[in-house]
C-alpha positions in Angstrom: -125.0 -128.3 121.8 -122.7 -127.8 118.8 -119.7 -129.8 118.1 -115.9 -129.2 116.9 -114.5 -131.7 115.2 -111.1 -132.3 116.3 -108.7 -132.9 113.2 -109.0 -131.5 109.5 -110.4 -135.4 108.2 -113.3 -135.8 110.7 -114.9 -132.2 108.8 -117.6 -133.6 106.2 -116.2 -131.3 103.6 -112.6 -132.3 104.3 -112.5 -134.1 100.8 -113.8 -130.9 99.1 -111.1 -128.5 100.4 -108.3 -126.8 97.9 -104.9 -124.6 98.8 -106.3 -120.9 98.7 -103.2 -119.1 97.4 -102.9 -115.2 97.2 -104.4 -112.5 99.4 -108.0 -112.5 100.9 -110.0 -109.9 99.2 -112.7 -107.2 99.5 -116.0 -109.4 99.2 -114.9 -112.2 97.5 -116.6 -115.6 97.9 -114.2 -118.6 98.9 -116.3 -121.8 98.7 -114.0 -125.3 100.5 -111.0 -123.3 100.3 -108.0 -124.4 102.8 -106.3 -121.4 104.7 -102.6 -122.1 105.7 -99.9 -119.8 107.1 -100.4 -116.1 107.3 -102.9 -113.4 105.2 -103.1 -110.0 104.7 -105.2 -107.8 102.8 -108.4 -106.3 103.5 -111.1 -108.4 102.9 -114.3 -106.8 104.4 -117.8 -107.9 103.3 -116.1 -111.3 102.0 -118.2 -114.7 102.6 -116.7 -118.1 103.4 -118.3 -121.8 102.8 -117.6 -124.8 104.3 -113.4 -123.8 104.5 -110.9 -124.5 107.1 -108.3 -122.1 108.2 -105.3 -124.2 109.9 -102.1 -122.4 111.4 -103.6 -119.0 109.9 -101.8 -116.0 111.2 -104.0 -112.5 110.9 -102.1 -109.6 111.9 -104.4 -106.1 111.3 -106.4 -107.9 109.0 -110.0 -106.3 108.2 -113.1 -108.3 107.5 -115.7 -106.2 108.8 -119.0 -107.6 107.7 -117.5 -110.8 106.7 -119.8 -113.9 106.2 -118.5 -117.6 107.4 -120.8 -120.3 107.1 -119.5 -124.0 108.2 -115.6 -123.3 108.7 -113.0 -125.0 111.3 -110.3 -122.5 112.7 -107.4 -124.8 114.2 -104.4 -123.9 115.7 -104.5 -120.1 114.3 -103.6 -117.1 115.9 -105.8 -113.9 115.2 -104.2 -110.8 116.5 -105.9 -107.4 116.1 -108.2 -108.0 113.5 -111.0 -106.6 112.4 -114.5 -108.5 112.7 -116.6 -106.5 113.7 -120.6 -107.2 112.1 -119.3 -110.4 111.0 -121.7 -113.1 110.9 -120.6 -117.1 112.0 -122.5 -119.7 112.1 -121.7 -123.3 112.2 -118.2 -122.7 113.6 -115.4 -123.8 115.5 -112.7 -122.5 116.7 -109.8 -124.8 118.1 -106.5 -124.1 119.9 -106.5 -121.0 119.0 -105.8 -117.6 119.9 -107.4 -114.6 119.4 -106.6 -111.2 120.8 -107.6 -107.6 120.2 -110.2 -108.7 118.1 -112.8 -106.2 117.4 -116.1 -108.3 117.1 -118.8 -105.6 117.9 -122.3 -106.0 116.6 -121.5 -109.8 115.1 -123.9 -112.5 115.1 -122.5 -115.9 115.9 -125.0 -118.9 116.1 -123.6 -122.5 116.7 -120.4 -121.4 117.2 -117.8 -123.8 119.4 -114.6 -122.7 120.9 -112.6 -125.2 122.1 -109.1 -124.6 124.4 -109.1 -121.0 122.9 -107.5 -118.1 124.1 -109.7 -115.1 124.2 -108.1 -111.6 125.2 -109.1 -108.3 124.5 -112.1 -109.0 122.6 -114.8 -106.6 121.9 -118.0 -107.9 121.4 -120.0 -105.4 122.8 -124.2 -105.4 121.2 -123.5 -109.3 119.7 -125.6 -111.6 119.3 -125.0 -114.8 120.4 -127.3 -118.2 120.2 -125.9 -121.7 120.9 -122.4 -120.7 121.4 -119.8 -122.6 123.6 -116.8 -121.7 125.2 -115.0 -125.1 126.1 -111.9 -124.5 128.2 -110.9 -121.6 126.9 -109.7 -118.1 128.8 -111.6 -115.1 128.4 -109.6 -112.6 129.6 -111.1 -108.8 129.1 -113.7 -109.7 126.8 -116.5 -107.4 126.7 -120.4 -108.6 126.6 -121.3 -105.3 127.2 -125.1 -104.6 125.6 -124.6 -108.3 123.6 -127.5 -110.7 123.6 -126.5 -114.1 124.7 -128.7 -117.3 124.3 -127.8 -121.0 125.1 -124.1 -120.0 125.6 -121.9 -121.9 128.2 -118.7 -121.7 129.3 -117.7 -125.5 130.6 -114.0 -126.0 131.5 -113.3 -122.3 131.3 -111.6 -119.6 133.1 -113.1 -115.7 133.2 -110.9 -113.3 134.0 -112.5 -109.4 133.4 -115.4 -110.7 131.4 -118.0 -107.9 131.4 -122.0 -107.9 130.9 -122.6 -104.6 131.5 -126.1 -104.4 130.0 -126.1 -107.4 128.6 -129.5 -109.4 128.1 -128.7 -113.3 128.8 -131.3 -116.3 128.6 -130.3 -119.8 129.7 -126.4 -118.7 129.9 -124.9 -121.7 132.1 -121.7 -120.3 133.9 -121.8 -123.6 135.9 -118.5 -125.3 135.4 -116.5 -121.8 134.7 -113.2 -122.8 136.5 -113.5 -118.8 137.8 -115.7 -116.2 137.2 -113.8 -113.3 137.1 -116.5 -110.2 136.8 -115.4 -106.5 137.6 -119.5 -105.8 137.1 -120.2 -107.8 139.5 -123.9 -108.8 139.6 -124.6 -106.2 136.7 -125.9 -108.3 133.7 -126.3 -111.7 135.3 -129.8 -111.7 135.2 -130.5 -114.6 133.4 -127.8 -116.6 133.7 -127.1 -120.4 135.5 -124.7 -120.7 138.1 -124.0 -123.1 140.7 -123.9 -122.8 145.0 -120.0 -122.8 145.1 -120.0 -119.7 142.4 -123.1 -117.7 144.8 -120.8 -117.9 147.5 -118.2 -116.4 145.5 -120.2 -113.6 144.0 -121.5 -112.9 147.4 -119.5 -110.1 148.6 -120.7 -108.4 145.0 -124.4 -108.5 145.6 -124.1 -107.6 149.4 -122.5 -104.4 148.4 -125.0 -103.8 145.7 -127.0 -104.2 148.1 -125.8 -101.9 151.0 -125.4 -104.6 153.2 -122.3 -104.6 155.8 -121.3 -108.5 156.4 -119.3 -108.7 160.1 -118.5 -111.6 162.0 -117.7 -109.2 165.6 
């Protein structure tokens, strides 16, 4: 399982990191470069090494295509910003908020999100391997079409999380405070859950189903 180091010394680059001054930029490369306070500026097809972005504020910002390789996101707040085919790997994201993200089509492997807010996140046709969502709320994110391997979602709460067509392969939803699913049993094949969250779901599959449940 990947891990997310907690404060800005326990990262094994920490030593390495400089102020980035100055607006992100269209494909630039920033190599153990320190993010602080808000950006602007399109930066689509940019890449990112081993940098850390703490109490970064991205309002509208666009880095479609982006690359970011080994970087720590803590306390930042993300709002409407453009990610979509973006590529992460080796990530973390902690305390933080992101919101009206548009992710589509992005690849994230060993990726950690811990106490994160997630809402109104497109990630419809991503591809996700070794990913964890660590009490965090995902509230209308949208799986729909995405490929999700090794994910779980420990500590978390789901609120309108849809995997509409999804394709999921050792997904563990056990320990998901609620599993909030307007799909219902669509795109849970696949997927881990416990007796507690059957019983929960039940009512979903019994009407997929056509079967009537009375008691008299």
């Amino acid at each position: 399982m990947p891990s997310a180091p907690e404060q800005l010394a326990d990262l094994p680059y920490a030593h390495l990191l400089r102020p980035h001054t100055g607006p992100l930029r269209r494909d630039d490369r920033y190599d153990t470069a320190r993010f602080e306070g808000p950006y602007e500026g399109p930066a689509n097809g940019a890449s990112f090494l081993e940098c850390a972005f703490t109490g970064v504020e991205l309002s509208g910002a666009k880095l479609r295509q982006a690359r970011f390789n080994e970087v720590w996101v803590q306390g930042s707040r993300w709002v409407a910003t453009e990610l979509s085919e973006s590529e992460w790997q080796d990530a973390a994201f902690v305390s933080t908020v992101l919101a009206g993200i548009s992710a589509y089509g992005s690849a994230l492997r060993r990726v950690v999100f811990r106490q994160c807010k997630l809402e109104s996140v497109n990630l419809r046709g991503a591809v996700l391997r070794d990913v964890v969502f660590e009490d965090c709320l995902l509230r209308d994110v949208d799986f729909g079409g995405a490929r999700l391997t090794d994910v779980s979602v420990p500590g978390s709460t789901l609120e309108e999380v849809r995997l509409n067509g999804a394709e999921l392969k050792k997904v563990d939803l056990r320990g998901a405070v609620r599993l909030g699913l307007p799909d219902g049993h669509q795109g849970l094949r696949g997927a881990i859950i416990d007796t507690s969250q059957l019983f929960e779901l039940a009512p979903q599959f019994a009407h997929a189903l056509g079967i009537s449940v009375k008691d008299s």
